[in-house]
N, C-alpha and C positions, 0 to 999 in steps of 0.2 A: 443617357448612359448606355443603349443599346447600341446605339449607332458605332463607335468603337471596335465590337463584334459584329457587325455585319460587315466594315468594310475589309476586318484581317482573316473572313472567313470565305465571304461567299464567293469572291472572285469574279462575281457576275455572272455565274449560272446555278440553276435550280436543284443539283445536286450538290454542290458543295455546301448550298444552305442546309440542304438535309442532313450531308454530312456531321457539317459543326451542331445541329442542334441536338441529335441521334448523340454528340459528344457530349454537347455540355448535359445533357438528361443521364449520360451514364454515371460523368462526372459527379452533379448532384446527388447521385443513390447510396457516394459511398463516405463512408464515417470519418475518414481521413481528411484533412486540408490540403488540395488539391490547386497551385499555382504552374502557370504556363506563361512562360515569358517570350519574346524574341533573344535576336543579338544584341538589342541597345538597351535589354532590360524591363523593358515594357512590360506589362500582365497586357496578355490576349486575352486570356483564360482564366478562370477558376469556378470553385464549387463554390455550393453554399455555405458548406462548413469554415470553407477558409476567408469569407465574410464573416462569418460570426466570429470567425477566432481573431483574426487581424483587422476587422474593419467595423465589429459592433452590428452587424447586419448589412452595413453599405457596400456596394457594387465595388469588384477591385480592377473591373478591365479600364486600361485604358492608362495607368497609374504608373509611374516608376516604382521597380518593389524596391527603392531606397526608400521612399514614400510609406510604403507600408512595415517593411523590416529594415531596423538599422542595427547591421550588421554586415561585417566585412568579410569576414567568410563565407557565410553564406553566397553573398552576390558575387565572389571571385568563384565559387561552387557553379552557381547558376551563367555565371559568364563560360564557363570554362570549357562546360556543357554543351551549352550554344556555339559554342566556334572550336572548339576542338575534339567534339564528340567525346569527352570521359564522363565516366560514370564516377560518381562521388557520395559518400554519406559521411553525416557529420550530425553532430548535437548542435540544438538551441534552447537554450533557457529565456523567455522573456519575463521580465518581472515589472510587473505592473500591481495593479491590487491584489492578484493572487501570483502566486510566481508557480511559470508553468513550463512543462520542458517536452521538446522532440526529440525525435530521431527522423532522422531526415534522407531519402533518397533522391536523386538528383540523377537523372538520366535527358540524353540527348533524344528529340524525336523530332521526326519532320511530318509539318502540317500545310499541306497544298504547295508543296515545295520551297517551302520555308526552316529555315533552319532555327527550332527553337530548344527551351530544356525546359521538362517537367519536373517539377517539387513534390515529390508526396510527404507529408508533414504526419508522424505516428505521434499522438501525445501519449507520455509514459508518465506523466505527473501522478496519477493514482499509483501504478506500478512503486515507481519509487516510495513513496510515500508507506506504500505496506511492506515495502523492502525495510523502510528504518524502524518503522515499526516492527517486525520481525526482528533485525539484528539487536533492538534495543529491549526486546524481550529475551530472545535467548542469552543476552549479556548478562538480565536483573535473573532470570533463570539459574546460569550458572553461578551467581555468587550465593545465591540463596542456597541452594545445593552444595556448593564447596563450603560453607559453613559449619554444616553439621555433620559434613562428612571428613571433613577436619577435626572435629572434637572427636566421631569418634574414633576416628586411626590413632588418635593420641590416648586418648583411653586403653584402646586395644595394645598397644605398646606398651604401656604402662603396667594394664597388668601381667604381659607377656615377661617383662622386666624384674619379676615378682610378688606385683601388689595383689596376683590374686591369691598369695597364701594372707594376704593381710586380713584378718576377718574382719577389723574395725571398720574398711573402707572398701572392700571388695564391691561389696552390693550397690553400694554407693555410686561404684563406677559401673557397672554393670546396669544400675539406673540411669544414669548420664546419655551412655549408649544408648538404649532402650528408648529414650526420650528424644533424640537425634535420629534416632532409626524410624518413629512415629514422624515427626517432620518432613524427612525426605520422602516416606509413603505419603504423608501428608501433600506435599510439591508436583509429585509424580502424580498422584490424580486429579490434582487441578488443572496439570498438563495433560492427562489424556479426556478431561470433561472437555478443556476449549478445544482438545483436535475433533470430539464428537459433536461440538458446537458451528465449527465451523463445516464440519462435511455437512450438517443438516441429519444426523444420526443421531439426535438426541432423544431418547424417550426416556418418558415423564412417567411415575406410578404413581399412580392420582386416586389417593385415599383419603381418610379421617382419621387423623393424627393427635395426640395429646401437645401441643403448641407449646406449654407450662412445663412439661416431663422433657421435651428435649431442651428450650432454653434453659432448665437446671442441672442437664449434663451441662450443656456448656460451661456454665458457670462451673460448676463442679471443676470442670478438666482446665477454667482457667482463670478459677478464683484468687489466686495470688497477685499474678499480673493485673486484674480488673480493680483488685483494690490497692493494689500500688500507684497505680493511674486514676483511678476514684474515676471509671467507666460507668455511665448508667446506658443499660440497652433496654432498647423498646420495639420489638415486631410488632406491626399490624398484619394481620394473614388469613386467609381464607382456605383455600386446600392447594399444596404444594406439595413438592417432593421430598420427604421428611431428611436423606440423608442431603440432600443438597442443601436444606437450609441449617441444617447443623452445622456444615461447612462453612456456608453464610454468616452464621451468627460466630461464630470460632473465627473466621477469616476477620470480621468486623472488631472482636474482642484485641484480635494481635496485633492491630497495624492500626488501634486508636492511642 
């Protein structure tokens, strides 16, 4: 598997070995999938990452990268590179048992007066992946939030319309509000605990708490629902942060 690399490298003298091996040592340091081809497509080159990533750990010099990636843009990329000197980036998606994606840079270099094109291969699979995440949280976000902030703009119309001289039902509506306006405070600091969760700013007030006193607020604050749905909750706890677990057990009680 060696032999490969020493013949497109060393040229037959004591420096160029030093050369290429000074390369592939720099090559192997970096995080990136790292492919080196000729004109005719060959891998001269690569790291170890871009073994692990397209080869399961095996050697890729020596290989046609049709062999390795099959894909057609890419290798009209990587030709294009090698015989016309352009610079190119473009995405790859492979999907195999996990389905995995680059971004890919594609530049012309020459190696001991050979005209080849390097691949740097960026995987952004995690990236994406907390991007849909994020866009599919701020989606359930916002409808959660337009809900009750829809009831109460209608409320507030309504009694702007004259229901607040109604006495029978004023309070009524002005409870409605009231309830909807708890909700969306409610929303809003579950969104600012995960932004304090996620910086690593989260602190804990670590006390001795009556466990019984707050699970009968909850209940309390959302005894109708619970027995509408015939909910039984059950904490096991030790010492926690009392207002986060009211939140916990409330959170638990609405969305069983």
């Amino acid at each position: 598997m060696n032999s490969p690399r020493t013949t497109a490298f060393s040229a037959g003298s004591v420096s160029g070995s030093q050369s290429y091996e000074l390369l592939r040592t720099i090559l192997d340091t970096a995080r990136e999938s790292i492919i080196i081809v000729d004109p005719s497509m060959q891998i001269i080159l690569s790291n170890a990452c871009a073994s692990d990533t397209f080869a399961r750990g095996e050697d890729l010099v020596g290989r046609r990268l049709s062999e390795v990636v099959r894909d057609a843009s890419l290798h009209e990329a990587f030709r294009r590179s090698a015989t016309e000197l352009i610079n190119t980036d473009l995405k790859l998606e492979l999907i195999g048992t996990d389905r995995r994606s680059f971004d890919i840079r594609i530049s012309p270099v020459t190696l001991e007066g050979s005209s080849c094109a390097i691949g740097v291969f960026y995987e952004i699979t995690q990236i994406e992946r907390l991007e849909r995440v994020r866009q599919e949280f701020l989606s359930n976000i916002s409808h959660e939030l337009r809900t009750p902030l829809t009831s109460i703009i209608a409320f507030v119309e309504t009694l702007e319309d004259g229901a607040i001289d109604d006495k029978e039902n004023n309070r009524r509506f002005l409870g409605v509000i009231r309830r909807n306006s708890e909700r969306m405070h409610a929303l809003i600091a579950d969104i600012l605990e995960l932004s304090m969760i996620e910086s690593g700013n989260v602190s804990i007030d670590v006390h001795q708490l009556n466990l019984a006193h707050m699970v009968d607020e909850v209940f309390a604050s959302l005894s109708s629902k619970a027995a509408e749905r015939q909910v039984t909750l059950k904490i096991l706890c030790r010492r926690r942060s009392e207002s986060r677990l009211t939140r916990a057990a409330g959170t638990m009680l609405t969305n069983s």
